[in-house]
C-alpha positions as CSV (number, residue, x, y, z in Angstrom):
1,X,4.5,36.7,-1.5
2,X,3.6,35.2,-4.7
3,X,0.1,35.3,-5.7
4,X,-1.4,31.7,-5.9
5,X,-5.0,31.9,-6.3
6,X,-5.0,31.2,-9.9
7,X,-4.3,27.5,-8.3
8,X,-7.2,27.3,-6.2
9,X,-10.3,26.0,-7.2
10,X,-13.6,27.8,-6.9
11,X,-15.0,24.9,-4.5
12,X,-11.8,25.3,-2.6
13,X,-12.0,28.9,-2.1
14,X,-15.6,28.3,-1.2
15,X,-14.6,25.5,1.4
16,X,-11.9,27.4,2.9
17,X,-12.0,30.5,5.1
18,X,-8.8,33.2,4.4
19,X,-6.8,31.8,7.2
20,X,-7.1,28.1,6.0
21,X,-6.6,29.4,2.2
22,X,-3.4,31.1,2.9
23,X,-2.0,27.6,4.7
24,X,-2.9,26.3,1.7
25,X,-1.5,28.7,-0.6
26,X,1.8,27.8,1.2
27,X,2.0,24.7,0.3
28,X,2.2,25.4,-3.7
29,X,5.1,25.8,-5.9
30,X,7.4,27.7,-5.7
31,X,5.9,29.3,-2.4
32,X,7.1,26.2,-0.5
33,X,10.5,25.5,-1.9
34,X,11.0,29.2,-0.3
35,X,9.9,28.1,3.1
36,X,13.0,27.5,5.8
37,X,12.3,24.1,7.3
38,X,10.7,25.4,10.5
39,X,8.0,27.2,8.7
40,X,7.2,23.6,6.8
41,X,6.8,22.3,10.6
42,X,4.8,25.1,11.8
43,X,2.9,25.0,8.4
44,X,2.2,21.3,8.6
45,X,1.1,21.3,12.4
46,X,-1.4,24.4,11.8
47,X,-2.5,22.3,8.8
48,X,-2.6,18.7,10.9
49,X,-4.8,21.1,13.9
50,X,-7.1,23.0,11.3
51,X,-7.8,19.5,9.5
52,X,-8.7,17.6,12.7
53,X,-10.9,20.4,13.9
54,X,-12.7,20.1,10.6
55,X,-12.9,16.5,10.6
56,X,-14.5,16.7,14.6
57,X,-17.0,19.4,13.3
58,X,-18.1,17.4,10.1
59,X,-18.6,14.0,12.9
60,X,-20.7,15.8,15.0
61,X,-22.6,18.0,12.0
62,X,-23.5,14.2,10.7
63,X,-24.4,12.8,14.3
64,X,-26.5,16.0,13.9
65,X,-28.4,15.2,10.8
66,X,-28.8,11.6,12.0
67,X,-31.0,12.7,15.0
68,X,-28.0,11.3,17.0
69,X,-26.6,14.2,19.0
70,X,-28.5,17.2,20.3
71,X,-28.1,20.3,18.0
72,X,-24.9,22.5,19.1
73,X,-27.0,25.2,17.5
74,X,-30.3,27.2,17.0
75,X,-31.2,24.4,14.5
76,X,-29.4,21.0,13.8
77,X,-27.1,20.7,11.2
78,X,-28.5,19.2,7.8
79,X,-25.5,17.0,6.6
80,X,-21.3,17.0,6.6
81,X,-20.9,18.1,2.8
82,X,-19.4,21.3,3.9
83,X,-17.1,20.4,6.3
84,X,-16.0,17.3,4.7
85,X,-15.1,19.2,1.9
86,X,-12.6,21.2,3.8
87,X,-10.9,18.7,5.8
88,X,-10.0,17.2,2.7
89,X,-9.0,20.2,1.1
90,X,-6.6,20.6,3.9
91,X,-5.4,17.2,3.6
92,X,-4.7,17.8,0.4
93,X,-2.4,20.6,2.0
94,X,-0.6,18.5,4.2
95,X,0.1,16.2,1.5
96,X,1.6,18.0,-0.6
97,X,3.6,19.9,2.5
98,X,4.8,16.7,4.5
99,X,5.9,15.2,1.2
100,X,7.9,18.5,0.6
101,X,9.4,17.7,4.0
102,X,10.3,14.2,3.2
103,X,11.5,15.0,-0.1
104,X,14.2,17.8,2.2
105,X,14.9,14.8,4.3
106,X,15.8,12.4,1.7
107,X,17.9,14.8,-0.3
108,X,19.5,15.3,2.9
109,X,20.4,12.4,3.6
110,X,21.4,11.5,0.0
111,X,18.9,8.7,-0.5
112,X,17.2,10.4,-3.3
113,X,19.7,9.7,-5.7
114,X,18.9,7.0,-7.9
115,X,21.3,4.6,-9.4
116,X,21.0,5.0,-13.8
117,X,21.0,2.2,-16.0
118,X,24.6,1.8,-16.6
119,X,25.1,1.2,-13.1
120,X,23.0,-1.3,-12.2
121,X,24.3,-3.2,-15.7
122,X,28.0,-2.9,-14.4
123,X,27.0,-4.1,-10.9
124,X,24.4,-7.1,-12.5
125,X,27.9,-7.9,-14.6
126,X,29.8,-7.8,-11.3
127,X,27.4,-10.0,-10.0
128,X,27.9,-13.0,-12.5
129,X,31.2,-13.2,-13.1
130,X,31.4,-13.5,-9.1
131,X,29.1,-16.3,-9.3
132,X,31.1,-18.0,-12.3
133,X,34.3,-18.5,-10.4
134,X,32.5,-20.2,-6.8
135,X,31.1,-23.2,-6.6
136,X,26.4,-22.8,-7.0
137,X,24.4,-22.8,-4.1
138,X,22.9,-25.8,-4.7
139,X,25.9,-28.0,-4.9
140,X,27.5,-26.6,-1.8
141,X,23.9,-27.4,0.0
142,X,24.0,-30.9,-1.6
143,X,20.9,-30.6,-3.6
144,X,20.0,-32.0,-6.7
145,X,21.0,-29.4,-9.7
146,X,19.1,-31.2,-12.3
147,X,15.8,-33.5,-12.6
148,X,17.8,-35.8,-14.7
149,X,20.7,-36.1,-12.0
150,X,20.9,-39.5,-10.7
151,X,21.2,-38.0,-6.7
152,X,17.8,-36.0,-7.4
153,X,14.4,-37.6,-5.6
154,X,11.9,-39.8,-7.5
155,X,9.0,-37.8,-6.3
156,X,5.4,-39.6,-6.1
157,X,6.6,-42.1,-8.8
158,X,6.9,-44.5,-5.1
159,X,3.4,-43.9,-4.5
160,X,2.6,-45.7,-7.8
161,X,2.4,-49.4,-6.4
162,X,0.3,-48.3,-3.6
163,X,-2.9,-47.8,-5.3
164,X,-6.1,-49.5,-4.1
165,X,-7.0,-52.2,-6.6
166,X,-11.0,-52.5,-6.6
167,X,-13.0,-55.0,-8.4
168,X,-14.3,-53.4,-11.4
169,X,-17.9,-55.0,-11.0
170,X,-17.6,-53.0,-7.6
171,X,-18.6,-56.6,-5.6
172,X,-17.5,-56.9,-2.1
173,X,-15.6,-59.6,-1.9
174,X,-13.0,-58.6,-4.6
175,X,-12.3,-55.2,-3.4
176,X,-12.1,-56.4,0.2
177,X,-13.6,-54.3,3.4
178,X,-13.4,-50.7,1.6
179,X,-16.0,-48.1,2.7
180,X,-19.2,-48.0,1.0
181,X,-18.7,-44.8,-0.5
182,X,-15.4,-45.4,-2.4
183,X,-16.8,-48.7,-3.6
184,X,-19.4,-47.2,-5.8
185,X,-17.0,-44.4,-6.7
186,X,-16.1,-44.7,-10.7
187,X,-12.8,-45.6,-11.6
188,X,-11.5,-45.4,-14.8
């Protein structure tokens, strides 16, 4: 196997114990291009197990440290840094290893291949000279196509003779029985 502890870090080293380390090692270049596909899935569920035990311990070390739970051990446990450190350490893992899976799964299926430039030019190309022989989408929906078009709707310009005509001294008797409120409301 290929040695890949010049890709750990010193904290995760520290985090990790050998067992956990060597999952993780696994799930580096070009150690997990070499893996069959059921060692990813038997690599990713000891990684998915070892991560949820780590994130139950670093719960109940926290409950701990709050005075909420009763100390599992001798002593109660002082804080979470520890174990929060390594389930994210293996998350990191899993990461990296369940993208590697879906990354299989795409070539796979052929989905990874993207289209280049010059095709999506030829197919934008195909795409308007298909829309220059047919009729548009608005004229077949009856639509206006144009604000100057004599079928196209006036808008609010209706709404113009509606407004409320109030006496500019504000007096009662010119602006008829209108709220108190909008009387004394400034119009300009």
């Amino acid at each position: 196997m290929t040695d890949t502890s010049h890709l750990t870090s010193a904290d995760e080293r520290r985090a990790l114990d050998a067992d956990e380390l060597g999952l993780a090692d696994l799930t580096r270049f070009p150690v997990l291009s070499a893996l069959t596909d059921e060692e990813l899935s038997s690599v990713i569920d000891r990684l998915r197990d070892r991560r949820k035990r780590a994130r139950d311990l670093a719960d109940r070390q926290a409950r701990e440290a709050r005075s909420k739970a009763a100390p599992k051990g001798a002593t109660a446990a002082s804080g979470d840094a520890g174990m929060r450190a390594k389930h994210d350490y293996l998350g990191e893992a899993l990461d990296r290893a369940t993208a590697e899976r879906e990354r299989r799964a795409a070539a796979a299926s052929g989905e990874g291949q993207s289209e280049t430039q010059a095709d999506l030019a030829r197919k934008a190309l195909e795409l308007k000279r298909a829309g220059e022989t047919g009729p548009s989408p608005m004229a077949e929906t009856g639509g206006p196509l144009h604000p100057k078009d004599p079928d196209a709707s006036g808008g609010k310009s209706g709404l113009a003779g509606t407004a409320r005509n109030i006496a500019p001294s504000g007096a009662l008797d010119h602006a008829g029985e209108l709220p108190s409120r909008e009387r004394s409301r400034t119009r300009y």
